[in-house]
C-alpha positions in Angstrom: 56.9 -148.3 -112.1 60.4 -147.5 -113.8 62.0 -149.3 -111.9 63.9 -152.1 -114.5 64.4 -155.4 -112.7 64.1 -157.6 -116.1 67.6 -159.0 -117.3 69.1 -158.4 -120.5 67.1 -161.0 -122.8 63.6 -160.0 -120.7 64.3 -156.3 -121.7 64.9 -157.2 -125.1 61.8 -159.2 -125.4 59.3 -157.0 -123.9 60.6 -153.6 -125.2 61.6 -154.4 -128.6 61.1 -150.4 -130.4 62.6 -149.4 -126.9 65.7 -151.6 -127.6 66.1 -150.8 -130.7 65.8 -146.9 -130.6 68.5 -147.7 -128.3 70.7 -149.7 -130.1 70.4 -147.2 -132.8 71.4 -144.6 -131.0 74.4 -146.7 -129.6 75.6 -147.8 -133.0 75.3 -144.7 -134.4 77.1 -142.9 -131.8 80.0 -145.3 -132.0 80.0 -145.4 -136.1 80.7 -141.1 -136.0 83.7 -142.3 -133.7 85.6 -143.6 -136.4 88.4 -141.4 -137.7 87.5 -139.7 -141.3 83.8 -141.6 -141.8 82.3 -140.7 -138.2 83.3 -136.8 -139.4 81.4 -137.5 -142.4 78.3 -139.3 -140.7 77.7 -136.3 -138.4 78.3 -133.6 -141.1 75.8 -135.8 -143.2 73.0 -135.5 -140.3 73.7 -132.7 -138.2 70.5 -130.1 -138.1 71.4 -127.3 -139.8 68.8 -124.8 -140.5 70.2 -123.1 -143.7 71.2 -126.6 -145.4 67.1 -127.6 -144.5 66.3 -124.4 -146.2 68.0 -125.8 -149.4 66.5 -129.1 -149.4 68.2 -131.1 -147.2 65.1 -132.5 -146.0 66.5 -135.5 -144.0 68.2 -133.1 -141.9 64.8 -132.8 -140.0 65.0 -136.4 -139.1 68.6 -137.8 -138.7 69.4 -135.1 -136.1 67.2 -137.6 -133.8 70.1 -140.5 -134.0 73.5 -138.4 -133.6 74.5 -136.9 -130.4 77.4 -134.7 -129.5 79.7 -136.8 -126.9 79.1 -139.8 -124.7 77.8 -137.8 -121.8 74.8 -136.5 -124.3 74.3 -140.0 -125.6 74.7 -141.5 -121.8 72.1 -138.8 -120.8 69.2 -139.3 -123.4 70.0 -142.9 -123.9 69.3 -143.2 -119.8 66.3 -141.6 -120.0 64.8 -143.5 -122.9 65.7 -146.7 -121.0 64.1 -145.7 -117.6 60.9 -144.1 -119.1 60.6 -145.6 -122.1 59.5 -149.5 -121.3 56.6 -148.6 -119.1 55.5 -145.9 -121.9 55.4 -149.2 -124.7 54.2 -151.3 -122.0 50.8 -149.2 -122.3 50.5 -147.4 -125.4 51.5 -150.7 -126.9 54.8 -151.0 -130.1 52.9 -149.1 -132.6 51.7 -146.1 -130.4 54.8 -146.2 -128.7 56.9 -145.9 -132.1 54.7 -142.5 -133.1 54.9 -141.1 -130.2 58.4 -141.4 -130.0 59.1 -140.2 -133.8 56.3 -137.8 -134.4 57.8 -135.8 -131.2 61.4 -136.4 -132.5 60.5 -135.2 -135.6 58.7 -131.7 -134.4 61.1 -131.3 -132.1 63.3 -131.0 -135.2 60.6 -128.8 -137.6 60.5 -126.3 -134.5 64.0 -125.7 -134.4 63.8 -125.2 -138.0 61.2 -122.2 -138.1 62.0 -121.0 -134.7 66.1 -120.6 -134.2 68.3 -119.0 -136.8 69.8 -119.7 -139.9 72.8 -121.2 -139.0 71.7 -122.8 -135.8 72.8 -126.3 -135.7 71.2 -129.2 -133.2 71.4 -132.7 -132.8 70.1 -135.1 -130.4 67.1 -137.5 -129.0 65.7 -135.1 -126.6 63.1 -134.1 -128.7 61.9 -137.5 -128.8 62.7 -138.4 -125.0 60.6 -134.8 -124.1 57.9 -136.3 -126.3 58.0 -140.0 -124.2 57.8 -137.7 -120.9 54.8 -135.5 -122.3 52.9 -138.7 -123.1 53.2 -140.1 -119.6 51.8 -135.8 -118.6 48.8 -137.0 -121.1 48.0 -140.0 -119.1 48.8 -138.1 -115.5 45.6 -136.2 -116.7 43.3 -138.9 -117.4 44.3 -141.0 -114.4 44.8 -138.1 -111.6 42.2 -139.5 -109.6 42.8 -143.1 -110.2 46.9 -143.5 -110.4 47.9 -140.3 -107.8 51.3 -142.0 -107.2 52.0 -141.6 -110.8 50.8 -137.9 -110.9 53.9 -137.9 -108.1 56.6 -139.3 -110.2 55.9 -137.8 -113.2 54.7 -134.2 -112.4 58.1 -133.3 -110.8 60.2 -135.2 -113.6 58.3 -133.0 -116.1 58.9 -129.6 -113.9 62.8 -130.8 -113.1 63.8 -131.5 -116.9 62.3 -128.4 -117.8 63.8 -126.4 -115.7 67.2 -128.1 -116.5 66.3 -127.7 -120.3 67.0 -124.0 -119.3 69.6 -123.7 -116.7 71.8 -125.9 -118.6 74.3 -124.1 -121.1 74.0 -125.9 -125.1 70.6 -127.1 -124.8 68.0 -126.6 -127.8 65.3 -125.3 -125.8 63.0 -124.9 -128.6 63.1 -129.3 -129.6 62.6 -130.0 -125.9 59.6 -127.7 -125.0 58.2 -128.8 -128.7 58.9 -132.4 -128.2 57.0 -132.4 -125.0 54.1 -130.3 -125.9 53.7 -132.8 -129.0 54.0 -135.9 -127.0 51.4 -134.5 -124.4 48.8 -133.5 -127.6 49.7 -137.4 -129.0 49.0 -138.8 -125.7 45.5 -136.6 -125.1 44.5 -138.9 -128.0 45.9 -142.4 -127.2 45.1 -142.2 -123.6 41.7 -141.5 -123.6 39.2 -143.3 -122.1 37.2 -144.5 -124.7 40.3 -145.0 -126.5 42.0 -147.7 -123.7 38.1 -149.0 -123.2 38.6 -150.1 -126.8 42.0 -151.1 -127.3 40.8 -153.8 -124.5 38.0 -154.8 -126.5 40.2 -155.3 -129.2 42.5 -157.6 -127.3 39.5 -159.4 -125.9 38.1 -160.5 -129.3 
């Protein structure tokens, strides 16, 4: 199941929101490399709770597309790739896209009202949490029907969380809110009646 066998222009083709959250957060990356302007871009978008406070608004969503070295873009970028085709493949583009930002985006509010005032964060783990959470929503309306997927996915879920903790730098606080959101998202996509109809839609 995530497992990627398609070649570059297949990927492209079937995951386009997938690509391009990916390409975003590529370009993005390699733009706050650039002497003087990249300084600029991250100081511009970094999460910082007292500059939210006075009314830096943005500073709730840009933190999503700025990450703190290669290895932290190599790490989330990785993950989004591996997890999040299949995730698109079913939720369909749309679903897929709110899933993803909603969860991004909370990750981000929950930082906000639960870490100090000069805590700082940046990142797409919020938003990667939120992709993993969604596939936790389906693992509980499918246990009985998809048990190999309750297999991969239960002990990805239990490993990253763990990690989210044992690790030293992480924002605890986007990651557990990221997931929690994308599972609460999911409960509503992945319903039954919900897939029964999305079916009926593509039937007619």
């Amino acid at each position: 199941m995530f497992s990627r066998t398609e070649s570059f222009s297949q990927y492209i083709r079937l995951y386009p929101v997938v690509t391009f959250f990916l390409a975003l957060n590529i370009l993005i990356y390699l733009v706050t490399l650039i002497p003087f302007i990249g300084t600029q871009v991250l100081y511009a978008g970094v999460g910082v709770n007292f500059l939210i406070s006075d009314g830096e608004w943005w500073r709730l969503l840009t933190p999503m597309f700025l990450h703190g070295g290669i290895m932290h873009l190599l790490f989330n970028m990785f993950s989004l790739f591996i997890f999040g085709p299949e995730l698109e493949k079913i939720a369909g583009k749309a679903r897929f896209l709110t899933i993803y930002m909603l969860s991004g985006i909370f990750a981000n509010i929950a930082t906000f009202f639960l870490q100090a005032p000069d805590y700082q964060s940046l990142g797409a783990s919020g938003a990667v949490f939120g992709i993993l959470g969604a596939f936790g929503a389906l693992v509980y309306y499918t246990k009985h029907i998809l048990p190999q997927l309750r297999q991969i996915i239960l002990p990805i879920i239990v490993i990253s969380v763990i990690m989210t903790y044992v690790q030293p730098n992480i924002n605890t606080t986007a990651h557990i809110a990221g997931l929690v959101v994308g599972f609460l998202i999911g409960l509503s996509y992945f319903h039954p009646k919900r897939i029964v109809s999305w079916k009926s839609k593509k039937r007619s």
